[in-house]
C-alpha positions in Angstrom: 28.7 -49.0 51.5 28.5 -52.1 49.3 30.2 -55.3 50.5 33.4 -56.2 48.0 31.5 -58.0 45.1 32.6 -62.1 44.4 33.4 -62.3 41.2 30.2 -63.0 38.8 27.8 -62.6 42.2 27.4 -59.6 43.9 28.5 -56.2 41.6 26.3 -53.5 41.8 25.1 -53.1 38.5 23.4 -49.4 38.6 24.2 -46.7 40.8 22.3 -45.9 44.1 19.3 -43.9 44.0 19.4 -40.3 45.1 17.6 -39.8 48.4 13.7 -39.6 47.7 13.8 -41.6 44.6 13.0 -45.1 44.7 14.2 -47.3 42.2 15.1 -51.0 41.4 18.7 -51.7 41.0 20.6 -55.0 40.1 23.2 -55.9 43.0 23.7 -59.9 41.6 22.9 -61.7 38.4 19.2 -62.1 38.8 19.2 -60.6 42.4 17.7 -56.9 42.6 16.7 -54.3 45.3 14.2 -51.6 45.2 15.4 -48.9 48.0 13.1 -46.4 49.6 15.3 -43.8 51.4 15.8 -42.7 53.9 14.4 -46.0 55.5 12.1 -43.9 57.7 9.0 -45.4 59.3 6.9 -47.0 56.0 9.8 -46.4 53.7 10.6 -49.9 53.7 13.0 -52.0 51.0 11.5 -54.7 48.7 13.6 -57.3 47.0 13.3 -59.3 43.5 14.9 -62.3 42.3 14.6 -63.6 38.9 15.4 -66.9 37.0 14.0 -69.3 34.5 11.1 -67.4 33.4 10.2 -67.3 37.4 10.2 -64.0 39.8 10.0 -63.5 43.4 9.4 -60.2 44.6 10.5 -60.0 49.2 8.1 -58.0 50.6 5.8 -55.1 49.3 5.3 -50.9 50.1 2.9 -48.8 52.4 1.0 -47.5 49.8 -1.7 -47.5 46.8 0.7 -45.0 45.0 4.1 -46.4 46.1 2.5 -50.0 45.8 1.9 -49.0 41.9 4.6 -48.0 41.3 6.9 -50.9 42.6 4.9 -52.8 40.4 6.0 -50.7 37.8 9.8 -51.5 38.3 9.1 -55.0 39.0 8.0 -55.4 35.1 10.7 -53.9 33.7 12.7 -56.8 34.3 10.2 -59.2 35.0 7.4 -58.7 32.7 3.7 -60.8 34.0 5.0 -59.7 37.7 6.1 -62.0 40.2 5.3 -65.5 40.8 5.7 -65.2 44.4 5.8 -62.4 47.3 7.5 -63.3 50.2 6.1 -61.2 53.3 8.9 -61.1 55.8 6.6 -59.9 58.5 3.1 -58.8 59.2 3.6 -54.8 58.9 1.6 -52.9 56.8 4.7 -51.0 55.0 5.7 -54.6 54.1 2.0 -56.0 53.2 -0.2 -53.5 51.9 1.2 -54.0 48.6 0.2 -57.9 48.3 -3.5 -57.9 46.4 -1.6 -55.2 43.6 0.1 -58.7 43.0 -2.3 -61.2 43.2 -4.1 -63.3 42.0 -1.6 -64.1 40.0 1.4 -64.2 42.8 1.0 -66.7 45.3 1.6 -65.1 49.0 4.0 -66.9 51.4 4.7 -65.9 54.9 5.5 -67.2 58.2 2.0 -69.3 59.4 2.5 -66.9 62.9 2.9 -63.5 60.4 -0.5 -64.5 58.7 -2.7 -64.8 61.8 -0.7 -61.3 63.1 -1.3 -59.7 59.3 -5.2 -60.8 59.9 -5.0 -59.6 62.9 -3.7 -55.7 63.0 -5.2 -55.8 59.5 -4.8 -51.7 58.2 -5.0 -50.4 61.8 -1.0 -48.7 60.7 -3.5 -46.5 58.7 -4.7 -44.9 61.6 -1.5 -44.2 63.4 -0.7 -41.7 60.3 -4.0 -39.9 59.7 -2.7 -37.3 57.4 -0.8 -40.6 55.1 -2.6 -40.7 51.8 -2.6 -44.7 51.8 -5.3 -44.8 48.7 -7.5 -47.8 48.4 -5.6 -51.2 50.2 -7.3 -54.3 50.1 -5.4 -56.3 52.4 -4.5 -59.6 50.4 -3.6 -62.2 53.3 -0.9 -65.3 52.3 -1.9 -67.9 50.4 1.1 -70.3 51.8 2.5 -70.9 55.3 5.5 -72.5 56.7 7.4 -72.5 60.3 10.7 -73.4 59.9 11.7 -73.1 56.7 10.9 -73.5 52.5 12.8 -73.1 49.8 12.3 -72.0 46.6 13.3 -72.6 43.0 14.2 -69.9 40.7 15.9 -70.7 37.7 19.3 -72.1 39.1 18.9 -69.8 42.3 17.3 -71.4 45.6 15.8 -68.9 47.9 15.7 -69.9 51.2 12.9 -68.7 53.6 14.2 -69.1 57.1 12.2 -68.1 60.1 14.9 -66.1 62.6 11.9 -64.7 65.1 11.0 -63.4 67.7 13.3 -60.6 66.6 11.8 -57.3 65.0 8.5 -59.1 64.9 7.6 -63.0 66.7 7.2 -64.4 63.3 10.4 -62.9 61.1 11.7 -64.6 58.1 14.9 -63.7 56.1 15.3 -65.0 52.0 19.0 -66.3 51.5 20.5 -66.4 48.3 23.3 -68.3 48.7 24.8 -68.7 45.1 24.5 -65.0 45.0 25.4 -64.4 48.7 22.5 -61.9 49.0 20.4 -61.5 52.3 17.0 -60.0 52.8 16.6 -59.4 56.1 13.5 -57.8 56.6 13.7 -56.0 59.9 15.7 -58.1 61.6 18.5 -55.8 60.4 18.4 -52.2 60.1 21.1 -49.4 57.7 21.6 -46.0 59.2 18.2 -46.0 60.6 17.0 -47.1 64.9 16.1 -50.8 64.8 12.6 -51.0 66.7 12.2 -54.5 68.5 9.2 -53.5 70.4 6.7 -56.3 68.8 9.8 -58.6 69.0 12.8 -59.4 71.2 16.0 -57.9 71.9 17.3 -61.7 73.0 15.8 -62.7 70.2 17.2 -60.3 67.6 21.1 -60.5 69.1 20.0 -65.1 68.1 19.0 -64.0 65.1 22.2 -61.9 64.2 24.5 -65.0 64.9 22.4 -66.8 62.8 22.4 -64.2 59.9 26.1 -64.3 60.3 26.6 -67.8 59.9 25.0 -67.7 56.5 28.1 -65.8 55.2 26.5 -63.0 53.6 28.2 -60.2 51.5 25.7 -58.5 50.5 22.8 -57.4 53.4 19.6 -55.9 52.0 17.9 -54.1 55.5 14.3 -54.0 55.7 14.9 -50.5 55.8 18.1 -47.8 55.0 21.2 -48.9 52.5 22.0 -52.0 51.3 25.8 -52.6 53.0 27.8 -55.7 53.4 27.8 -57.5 56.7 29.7 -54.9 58.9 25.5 -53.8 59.3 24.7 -56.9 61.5 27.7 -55.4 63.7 25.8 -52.2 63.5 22.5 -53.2 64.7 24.3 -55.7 67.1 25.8 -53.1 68.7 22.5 -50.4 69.2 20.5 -53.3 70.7 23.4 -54.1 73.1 23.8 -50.7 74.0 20.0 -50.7 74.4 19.9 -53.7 76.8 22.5 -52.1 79.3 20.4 -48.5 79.1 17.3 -50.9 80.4 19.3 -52.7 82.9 20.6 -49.0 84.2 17.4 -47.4 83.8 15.7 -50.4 86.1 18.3 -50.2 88.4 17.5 -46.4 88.8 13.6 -46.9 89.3 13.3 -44.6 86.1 9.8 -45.6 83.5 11.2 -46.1 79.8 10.3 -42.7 78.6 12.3 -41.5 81.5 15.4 -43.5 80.4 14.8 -42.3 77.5 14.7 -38.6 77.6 18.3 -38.6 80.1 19.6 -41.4 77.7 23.1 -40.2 75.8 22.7 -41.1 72.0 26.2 -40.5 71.6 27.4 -42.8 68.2 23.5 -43.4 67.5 22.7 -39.9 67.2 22.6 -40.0 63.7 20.1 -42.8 63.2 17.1 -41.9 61.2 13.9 -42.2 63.7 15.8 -41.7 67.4 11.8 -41.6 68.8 11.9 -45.4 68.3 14.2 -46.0 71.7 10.8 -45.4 73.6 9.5 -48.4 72.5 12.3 -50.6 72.3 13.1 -49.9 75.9 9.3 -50.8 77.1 10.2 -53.9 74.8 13.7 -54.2 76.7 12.3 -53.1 80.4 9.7 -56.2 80.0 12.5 -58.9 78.6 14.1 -57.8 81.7 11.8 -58.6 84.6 10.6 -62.2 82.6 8.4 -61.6 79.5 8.9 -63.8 77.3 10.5 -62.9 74.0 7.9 -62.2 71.2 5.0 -62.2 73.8 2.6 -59.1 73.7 3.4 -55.9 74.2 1.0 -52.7 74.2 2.2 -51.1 71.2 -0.4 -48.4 71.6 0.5 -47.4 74.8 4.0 -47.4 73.5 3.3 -45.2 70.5 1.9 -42.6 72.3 4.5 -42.0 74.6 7.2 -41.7 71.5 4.2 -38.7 70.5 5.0 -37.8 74.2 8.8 -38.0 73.8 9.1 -36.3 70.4 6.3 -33.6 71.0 4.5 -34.4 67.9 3.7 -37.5 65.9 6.7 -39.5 64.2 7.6 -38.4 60.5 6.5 -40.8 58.3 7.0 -39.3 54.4 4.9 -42.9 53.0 
């Protein structure tokens, strides 16, 4: 659900999409989301804020096709495109998008996300063989920071503030404070399993308390609904859980995949992409016995053992 709307800030202005449908919707003056359900893996949210002739468009899509037609909705209420994208991590479902908006869009990111971005590059392309990506160029940013930046749009600042190692090392959140709208990126997750494998769990319950602080009423997840704040609770609350299932699962001598297949969902059940505990217990097992939050992880031996867990290969509809 919505947060309660301030008055003249955050009122939903259109209704929500029906599953499967993308489609930009105003949630504050100026302040818009573009939803991808069911927030699976690569069906990612993208933000846009608009003022004074200026646009910034938070994060990009997966795809050639889905890239195309963000783009589309973009113009409809910012017509040229954006001035700015804002990547709030390196991940493909949140980058591939970029060179549909440059040259004219100048590309910000974290300076740690751009040398990950480089990097990985489209290697998320091969994890989904059977995806029908179409033709990415990978457009890397143009502008780095490490702390944070802000921006000017019309009367609106949006402020880039780095909250990693959380979801990723390098993760960055956009704050709108006159409109009391957060982008979280990944750090914060809606009705789908938050995945902190290339991250932190330490590091994602810091970031939380800092999200909180902010006052937000209106969260924006890097992927499922947009809710009020009750979702940093939510995602608190799974990566807790998650910590004390590693600390149990140690204690036992069991692997991760083995604390994961005798783990008890119970309230989590319902979570869109369960397979993802594999990984964030690897992620949780290491944190455990000293590696340092954000360090390197081997994703790929990770992702194959969700394969292993689940049978077959995660959905991913992108």
């Amino acid at each position: 659900m919505n947060a309660p709307a301030a008055a003249g800030t955050t009122t939903a202005r259109t209704p929500r999409p029906a599953a499967g449908a993308p489609t930009l919707r105003e949630l504050a003056d100026g302040v818009f989301v573009y939803e991808q359900p069911d927030g699976g893996w690569c069906l990612n949210n993208a933000g846009v804020i608009t003022g004074g002739g200026r646009c910034v468009l938070v994060d990009t899509v997966a795809t050639r096709a889905r890239a195309e037609r963000l783009r589309d909705e973009v113009t409809r209420v910012a017509p040229g495109g954006p001035d700015t994208v804002v990547n709030t991590h390196f991940h493909g479902d949140h980058v591939f998008g970029n060179s549909l908006f440059t040259p004219r869009a100048t590309v910000i990111s974290h300076e740690g996300a751009r040398g990950d971005m480089a990097e990985s590059g489209l290697g998320l392309c091969r994890l989904w063989p059977g995806v029908d990506w179409g033709e990415i160029t990978l457009a890397l940013p143009d502008l780095t920071f490490t702390e944070r930046l802000t921006l000017r749009v019309g009367e609106l600042h949006v402020e880039l503030l780095h909250v990693g190692p959380a979801h990723t090392a390098h993760d960055v959140v956009v704050w709108v404070p006159e409109r009391r709208v957060l982008f979280t990126g990944d750090v914060v997750w809606s009705q789908v399993t938050p995945y902190v494998l290339m991250g932190s769990v330490a590091g994602s319950l810091r970031a939380l308390e800092r999200l909180r602080a902010l006052g937000p009423e209106t969260v924006v997840p890097g992927h499922g609904p947009v809710a009020g704040p009750g979702i940093l609770d939510a995602t608190e609350d799974y990566l807790r859980w998650l910590a004390q299932l590693a600390e149990d699962g140690l204690r036992a001598g069991r692997t991760p995949l083995e604390t994961a297949r005798a783990a008890d969902l119970g309230r989590f059940a319902g979570l869109v992409d369960a397979e993802r505990l594999v990984g964030n217990l690897h992620r949780a097992y290491a944190e455990a016995t000293g590696l340092a939050p954000g360090a390197r992880i081997d994703v790929a031996a990770s992702f194959q053992e969700m394969v292993t867990f689940l049978g077959h290969l995660p959905a991913c509809h992108a």
